[in-house]
C-alpha positions in Angstrom: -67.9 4.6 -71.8 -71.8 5.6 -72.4 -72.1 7.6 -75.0 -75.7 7.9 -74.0 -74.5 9.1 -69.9 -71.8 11.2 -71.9 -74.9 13.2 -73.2 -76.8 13.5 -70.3 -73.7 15.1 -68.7 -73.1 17.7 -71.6 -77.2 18.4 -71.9 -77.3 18.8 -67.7 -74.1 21.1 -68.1 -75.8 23.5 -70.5 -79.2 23.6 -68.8 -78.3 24.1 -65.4 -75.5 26.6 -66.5 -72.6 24.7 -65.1 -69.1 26.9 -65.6 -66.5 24.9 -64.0 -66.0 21.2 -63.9 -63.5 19.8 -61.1 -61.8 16.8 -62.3 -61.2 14.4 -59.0 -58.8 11.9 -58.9 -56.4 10.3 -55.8 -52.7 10.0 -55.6 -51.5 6.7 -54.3 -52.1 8.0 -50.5 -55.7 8.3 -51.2 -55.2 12.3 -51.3 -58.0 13.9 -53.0 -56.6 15.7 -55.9 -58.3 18.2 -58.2 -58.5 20.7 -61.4 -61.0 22.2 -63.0 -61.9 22.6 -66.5 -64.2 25.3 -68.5 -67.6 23.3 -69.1 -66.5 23.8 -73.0 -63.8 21.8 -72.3 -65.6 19.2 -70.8 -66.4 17.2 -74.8 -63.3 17.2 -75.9 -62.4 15.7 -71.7 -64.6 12.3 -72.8 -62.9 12.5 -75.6 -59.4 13.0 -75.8 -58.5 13.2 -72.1 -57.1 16.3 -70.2 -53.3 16.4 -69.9 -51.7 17.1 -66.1 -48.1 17.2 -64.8 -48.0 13.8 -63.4 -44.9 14.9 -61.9 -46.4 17.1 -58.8 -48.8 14.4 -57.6 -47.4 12.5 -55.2 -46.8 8.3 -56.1 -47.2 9.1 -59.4 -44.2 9.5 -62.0 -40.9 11.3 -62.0 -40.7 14.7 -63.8 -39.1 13.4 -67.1 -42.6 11.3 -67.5 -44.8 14.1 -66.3 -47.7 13.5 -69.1 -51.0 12.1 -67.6 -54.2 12.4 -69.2 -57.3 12.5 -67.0 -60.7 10.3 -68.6 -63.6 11.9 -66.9 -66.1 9.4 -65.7 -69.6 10.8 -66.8 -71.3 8.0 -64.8 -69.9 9.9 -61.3 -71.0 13.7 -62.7 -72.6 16.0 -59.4 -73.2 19.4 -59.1 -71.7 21.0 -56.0 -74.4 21.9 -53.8 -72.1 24.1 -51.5 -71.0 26.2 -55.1 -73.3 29.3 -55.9 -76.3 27.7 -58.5 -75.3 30.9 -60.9 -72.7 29.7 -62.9 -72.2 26.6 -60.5 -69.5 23.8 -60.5 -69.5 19.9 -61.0 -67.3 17.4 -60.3 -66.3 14.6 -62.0 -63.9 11.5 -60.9 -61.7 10.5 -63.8 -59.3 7.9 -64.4 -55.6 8.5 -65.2 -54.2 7.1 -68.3 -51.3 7.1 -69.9 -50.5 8.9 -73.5 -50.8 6.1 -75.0 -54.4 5.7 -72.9 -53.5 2.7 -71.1 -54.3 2.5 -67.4 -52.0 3.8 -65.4 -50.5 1.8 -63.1 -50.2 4.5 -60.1 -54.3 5.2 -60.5 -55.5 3.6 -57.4 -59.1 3.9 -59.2 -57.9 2.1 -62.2 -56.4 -0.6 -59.8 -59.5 -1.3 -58.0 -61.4 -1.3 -61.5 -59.2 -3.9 -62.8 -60.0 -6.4 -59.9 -63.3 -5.6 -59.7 -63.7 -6.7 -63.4 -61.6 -10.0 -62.6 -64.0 -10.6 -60.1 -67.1 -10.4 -61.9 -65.4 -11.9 -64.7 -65.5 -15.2 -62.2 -69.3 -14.2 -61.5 -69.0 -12.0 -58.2 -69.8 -8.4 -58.0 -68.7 -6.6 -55.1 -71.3 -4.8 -52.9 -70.0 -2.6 -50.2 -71.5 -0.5 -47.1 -69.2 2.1 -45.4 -69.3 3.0 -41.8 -66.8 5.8 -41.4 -66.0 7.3 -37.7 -64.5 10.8 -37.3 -63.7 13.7 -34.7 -65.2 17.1 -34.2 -63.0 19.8 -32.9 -62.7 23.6 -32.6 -59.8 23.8 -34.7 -57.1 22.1 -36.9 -54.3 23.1 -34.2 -55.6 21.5 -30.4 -57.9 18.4 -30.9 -59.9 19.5 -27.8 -63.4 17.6 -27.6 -66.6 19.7 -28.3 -68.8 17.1 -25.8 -68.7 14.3 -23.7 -71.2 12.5 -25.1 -70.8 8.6 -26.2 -72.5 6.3 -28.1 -76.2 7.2 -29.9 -76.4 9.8 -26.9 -79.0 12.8 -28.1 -78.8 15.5 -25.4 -77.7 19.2 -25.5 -73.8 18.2 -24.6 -73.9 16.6 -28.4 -72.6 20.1 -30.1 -73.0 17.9 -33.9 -76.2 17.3 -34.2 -77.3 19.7 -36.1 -74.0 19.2 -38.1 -74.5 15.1 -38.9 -78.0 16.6 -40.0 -76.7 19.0 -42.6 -73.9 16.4 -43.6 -76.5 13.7 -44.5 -79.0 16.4 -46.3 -75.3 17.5 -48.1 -74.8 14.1 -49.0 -78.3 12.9 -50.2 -77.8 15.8 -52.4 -74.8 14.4 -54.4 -76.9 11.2 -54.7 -74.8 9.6 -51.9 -77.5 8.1 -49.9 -76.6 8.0 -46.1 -78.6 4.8 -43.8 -77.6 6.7 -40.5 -75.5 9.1 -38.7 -74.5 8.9 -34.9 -72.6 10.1 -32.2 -69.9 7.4 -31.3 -68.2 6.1 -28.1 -65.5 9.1 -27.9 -66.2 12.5 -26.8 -66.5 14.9 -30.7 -66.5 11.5 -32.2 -69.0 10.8 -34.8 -70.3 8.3 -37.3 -71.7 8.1 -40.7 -72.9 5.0 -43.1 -73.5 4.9 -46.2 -75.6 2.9 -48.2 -74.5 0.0 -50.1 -73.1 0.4 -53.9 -70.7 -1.8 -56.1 -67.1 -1.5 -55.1 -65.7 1.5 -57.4 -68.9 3.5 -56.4 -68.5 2.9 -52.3 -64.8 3.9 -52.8 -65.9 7.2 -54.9 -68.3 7.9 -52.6 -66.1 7.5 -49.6 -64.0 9.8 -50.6 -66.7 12.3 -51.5 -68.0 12.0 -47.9 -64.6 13.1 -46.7 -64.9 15.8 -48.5 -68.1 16.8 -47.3 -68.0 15.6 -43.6 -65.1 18.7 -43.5 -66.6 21.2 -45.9 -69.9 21.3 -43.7 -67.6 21.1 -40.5 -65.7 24.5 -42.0 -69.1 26.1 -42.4 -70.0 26.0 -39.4 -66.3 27.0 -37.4 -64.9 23.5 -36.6 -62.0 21.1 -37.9 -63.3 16.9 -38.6 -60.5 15.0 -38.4 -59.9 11.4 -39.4 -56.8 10.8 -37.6 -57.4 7.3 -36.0 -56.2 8.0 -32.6 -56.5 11.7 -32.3 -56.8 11.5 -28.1 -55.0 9.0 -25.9 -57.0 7.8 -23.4 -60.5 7.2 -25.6 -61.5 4.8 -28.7 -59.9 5.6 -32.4 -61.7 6.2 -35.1 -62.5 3.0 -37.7 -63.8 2.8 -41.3 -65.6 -0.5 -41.0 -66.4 -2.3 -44.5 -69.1 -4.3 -44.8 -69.2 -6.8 -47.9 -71.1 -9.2 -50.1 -70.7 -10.5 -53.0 -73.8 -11.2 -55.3 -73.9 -12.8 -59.1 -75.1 -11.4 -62.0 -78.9 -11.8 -61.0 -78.5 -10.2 -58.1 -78.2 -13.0 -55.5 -76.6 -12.7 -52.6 -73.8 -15.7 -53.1 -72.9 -15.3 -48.8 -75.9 -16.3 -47.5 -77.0 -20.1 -46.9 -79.3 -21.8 -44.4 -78.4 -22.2 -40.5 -78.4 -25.8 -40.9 -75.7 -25.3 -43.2 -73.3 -22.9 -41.0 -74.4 -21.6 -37.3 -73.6 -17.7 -38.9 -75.4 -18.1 -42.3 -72.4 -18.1 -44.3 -72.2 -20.1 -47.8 -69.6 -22.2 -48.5 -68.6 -19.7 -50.7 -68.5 -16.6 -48.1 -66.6 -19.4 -45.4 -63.9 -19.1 -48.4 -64.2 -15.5 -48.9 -63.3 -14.8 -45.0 -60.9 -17.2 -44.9 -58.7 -15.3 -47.5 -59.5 -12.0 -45.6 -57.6 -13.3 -43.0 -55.0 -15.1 -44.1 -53.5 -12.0 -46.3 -55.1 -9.1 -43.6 -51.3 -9.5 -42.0 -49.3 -8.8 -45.0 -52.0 -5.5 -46.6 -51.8 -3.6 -43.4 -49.8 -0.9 -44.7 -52.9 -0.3 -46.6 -55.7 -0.6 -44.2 -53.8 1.2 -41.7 -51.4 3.7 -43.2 -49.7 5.8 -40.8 -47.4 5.5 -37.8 -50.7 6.6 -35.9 -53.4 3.7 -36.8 -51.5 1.3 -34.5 -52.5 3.7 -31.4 -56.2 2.3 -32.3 -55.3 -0.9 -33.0 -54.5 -1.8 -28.8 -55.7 -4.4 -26.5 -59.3 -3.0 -24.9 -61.9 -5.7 -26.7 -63.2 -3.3 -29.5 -60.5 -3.3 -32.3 -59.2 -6.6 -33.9 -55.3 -7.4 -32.7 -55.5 -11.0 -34.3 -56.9 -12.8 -37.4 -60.2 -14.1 -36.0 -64.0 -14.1 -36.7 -67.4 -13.6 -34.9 -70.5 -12.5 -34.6 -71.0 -10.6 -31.3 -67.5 -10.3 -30.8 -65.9 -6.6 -31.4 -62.4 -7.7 -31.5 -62.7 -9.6 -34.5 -60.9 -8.6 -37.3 -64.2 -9.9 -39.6 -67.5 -9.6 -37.8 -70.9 -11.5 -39.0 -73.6 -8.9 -38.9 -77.5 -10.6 -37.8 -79.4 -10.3 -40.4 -83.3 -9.9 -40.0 -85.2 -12.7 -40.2 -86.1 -13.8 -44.0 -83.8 -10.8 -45.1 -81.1 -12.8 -47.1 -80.1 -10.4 -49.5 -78.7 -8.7 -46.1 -76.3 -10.9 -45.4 -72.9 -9.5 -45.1 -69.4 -9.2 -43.3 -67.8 -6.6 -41.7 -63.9 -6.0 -42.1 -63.0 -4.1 -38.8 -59.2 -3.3 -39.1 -59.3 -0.1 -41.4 -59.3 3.1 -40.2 -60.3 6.4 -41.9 -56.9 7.1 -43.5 -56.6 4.5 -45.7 -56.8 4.8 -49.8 -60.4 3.2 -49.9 -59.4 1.7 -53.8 -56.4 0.4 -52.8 -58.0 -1.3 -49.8 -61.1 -2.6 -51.5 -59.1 -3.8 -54.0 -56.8 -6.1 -51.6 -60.3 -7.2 -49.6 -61.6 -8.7 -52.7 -58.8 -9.9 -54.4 -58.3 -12.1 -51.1 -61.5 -12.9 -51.1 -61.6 -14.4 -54.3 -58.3 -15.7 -53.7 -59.6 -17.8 -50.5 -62.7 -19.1 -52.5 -60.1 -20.1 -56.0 -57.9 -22.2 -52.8 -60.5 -23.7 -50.8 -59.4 -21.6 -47.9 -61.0 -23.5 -44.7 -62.7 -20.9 -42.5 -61.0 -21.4 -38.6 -63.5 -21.8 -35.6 -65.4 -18.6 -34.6 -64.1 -16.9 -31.8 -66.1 -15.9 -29.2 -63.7 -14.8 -26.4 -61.0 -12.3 -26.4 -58.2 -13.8 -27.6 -55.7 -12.6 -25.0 -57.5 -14.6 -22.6 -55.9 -17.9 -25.0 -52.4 -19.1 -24.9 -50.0 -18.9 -27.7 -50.5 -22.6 -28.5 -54.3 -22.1 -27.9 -54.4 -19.7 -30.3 -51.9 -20.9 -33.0 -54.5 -24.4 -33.0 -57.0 -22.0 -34.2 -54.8 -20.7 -36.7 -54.9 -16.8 -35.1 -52.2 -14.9 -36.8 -51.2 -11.2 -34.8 -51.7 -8.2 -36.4 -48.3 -5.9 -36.7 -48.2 -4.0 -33.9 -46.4 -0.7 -35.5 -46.4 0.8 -38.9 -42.7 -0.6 -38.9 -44.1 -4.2 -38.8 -46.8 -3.5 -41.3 -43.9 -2.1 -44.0 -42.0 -5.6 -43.4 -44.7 -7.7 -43.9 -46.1 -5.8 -47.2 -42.4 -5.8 -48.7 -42.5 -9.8 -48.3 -46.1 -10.1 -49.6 -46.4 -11.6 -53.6 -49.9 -11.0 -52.8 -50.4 -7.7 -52.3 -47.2 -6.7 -55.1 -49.7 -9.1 -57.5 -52.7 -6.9 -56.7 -51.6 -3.9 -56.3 -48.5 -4.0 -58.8 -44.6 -2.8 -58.7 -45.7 1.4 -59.0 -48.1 1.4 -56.0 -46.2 -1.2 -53.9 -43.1 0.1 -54.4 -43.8 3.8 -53.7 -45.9 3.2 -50.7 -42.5 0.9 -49.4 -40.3 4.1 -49.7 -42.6 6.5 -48.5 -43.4 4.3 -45.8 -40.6 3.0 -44.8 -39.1 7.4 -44.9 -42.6 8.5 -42.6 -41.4 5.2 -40.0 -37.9 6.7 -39.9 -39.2 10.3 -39.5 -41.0 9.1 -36.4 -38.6 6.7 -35.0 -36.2 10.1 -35.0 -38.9 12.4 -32.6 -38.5 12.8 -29.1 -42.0 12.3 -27.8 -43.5 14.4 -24.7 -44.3 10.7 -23.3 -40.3 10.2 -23.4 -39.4 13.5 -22.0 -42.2 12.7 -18.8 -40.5 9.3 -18.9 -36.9 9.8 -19.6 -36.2 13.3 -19.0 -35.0 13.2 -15.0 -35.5 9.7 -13.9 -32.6 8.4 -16.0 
């Protein structure tokens, strides 16, 4: 840790009369946890840690190993532009260590930190660009839609325009810059991307925009929700990654002529997507969290259902973005199969770890797809090596129990509570009595 960004926090602190400092963290859910400090405090934080009940945050350890101690990053300090400017408040994202200040192995930040360095220990630093959808409504009980407008449509039917406005001035505010902001395809559904950063920063700053995407929506008397599939008979709501990897110099190592691959990709990058999808399958439980991320992931063309690649086509489950002409440093994928729910830390960390993991094997890249796959056979598609997606949250907690992979990544603490609580939130909903089956069931039978 800086010393010299240590003092820049304690110097801002004291001349812009900062009282409180909120300490941010995330249990293993990707829950946005928080307490604050007295800006006296805040010293003795870089040094020494703050100590928390580790106990009441979810994922984290059993009461009779409560102890945590919370390092405050000084590189993420921002001053709460929402809190009054007399005697304002900051926030902070720490990392959670044990007494004995290791890394503790329930800190989805800590996890994502660790592969991050293995990576650019190899040479690659992860660069990341976040496209997060989301839903406007009138409240937190009735997800009613606000419009019926669809995708970039500007007209007086679009009731968050003026909202997405404020959000992005919000957000350039916190030093979270914001490329653009749209209305989606779903009525109330809306869009925000954020600007490329390295991996730790795009997952901090996804979680801050979550934050802020419903603080803004509470000023102004509505409820954002990132519920995948908040209304039946319209599109879900995605969190679309897009990634790069680039050395130490700055070059971007996934670009390479057309004469060398019809999409631009290096050799390297070919690797990189291969191991996206060969361990996508078995790190779903991540990317796609709850029982209700499988009502977006159906058959309609715009969501991937198998392990395939494109360029123009929406159902793949890793999308090659055109790059402008002579603009290599641009070149990029896009991961398509995680939705707003997921643990960003935990889910950047499995992306690049099988990343890397395709390029250490050789992994050969399968033939693009440029069709929807339902349209192939099952041979058809198993000669292009096309692996289906779980279909349920059920599937998903199967396939992660059997995966070394993700249990390597992630390690025995995170896997092993996201497997129970999982597996308890599948049960929970395999026990409801839908009004589907009552419509269904309830006289016909």
């Amino acid at each position: 840790m800086s010393d010299r960004n240590i003092d820049f926090v304690l110097r801002t602190v004291e001349k812009r009369g900062i009282r409180f400092i909120r300490l941010w963290f995330t249990d293993v859910l990707g829950e946005l946890k928080s307490f604050s400090i007295s800006s006296e405090d805040l010293e003795e934080a870089f040094e020494e840690g703050i100590g928390f009940d580790g106990s009441s945050v979810e994922g984290f350890v059993p009461q009779e190993e409560s102890d945590m101690l919370a390092f405050p990053d000084p590189t993420t300090f921002q001053i709460l532009p929402w809190r009054p400017a007399e005697k304002g408040v900051a926030r902070i994202f720490c990392d959670i260590k044990t007494p004995s200040r290791e890394p503790f192995e329930g800190d989805p930040r800590s996890c994502l930190e660790r592969v991050f360095r293995m990576a650019e220990g190899k040479g690659y630093v992860m660069n990341v660009g976040p496209k997060m959808e989301y839903f406007y409504f009138g409240d937190n009980i009735n997800p009613v839609p606000l419009d019926r407008a669809g995708y970039f449509d500007l007209t007086s039917s679009d009731a968050a325009t003026d909202l997405r406005r404020e959000t992005t001035l919000m957000l350039e505010k916190m030093s979270i810059p914001v490329e653009y902001s749209y209305h989606s395809n779903a009525p109330s559904q809306n869009a925000i991307e954020l600007r490329f950063t390295e991996a730790k920063s795009c997952a901090d700053n996804i979680m801050t925009a979550r934050l802020v995407i419903r603080q803004k929506a509470f000023e102004n008397g509505m409820f954002a929700s990132f519920m995948p599939k908040p209304l039946t008979d319209v599109s879900g709501s995605g969190m679309f990654l897009y990634q790069s990897l680039f050395d130490r110099e700055g070059t971007n190592l996934f670009w390479a002529p057309k004469t060398q691959h019809p999409a631009h990709l290096s050799e390297l990058a070919q690797h990189y997507v291969a191991g996206i999808l060969k361990y996508a399958p078995e790190t779903m439980l991540v990317t796609n969290p709850t029982v209700n991320s499988y009502k977006r992931l159906v058959d309609n063309g715009e969501v991937p259902i198998y392990t395939t690649w494109g360029r123009k086509n929406r159902s793949a489950l890793v999308r090659i973005p055109t790059h402008k002409p002579g603009k290599h440093q641009s070149t990029r994928i896009e991961l398509r199969n995680p939705d707003p729910t997921a643990n960003p830390y935990l889910t950047l960390a499995l992306s690049l770890a099988a990343g890397v993991r395709g390029i250490e094997e050789g992994l050969v890249l399968p033939p693009e797809v440029e069709q929807d796959p339902n349209m192939l056979s099952a041979a058809e598609r198993e000669k292009l090596g096309m692996m289906r997606l779980p279909r349920t949250l059920g599937e998903s907690i199967e396939a992660f129990e059997a995966s070394d992979f993700a249990r390597e990544v992630l390690g025995d603490h995170i896997c092993d509570y996201l497997i129970a609580e999982k597996r308890r939130e599948w049960d929970e909903y395999c026990s409801v009595v839908t009004d589907w089956e009552c419509r269904k069931y309830y006289v016909g039978m």
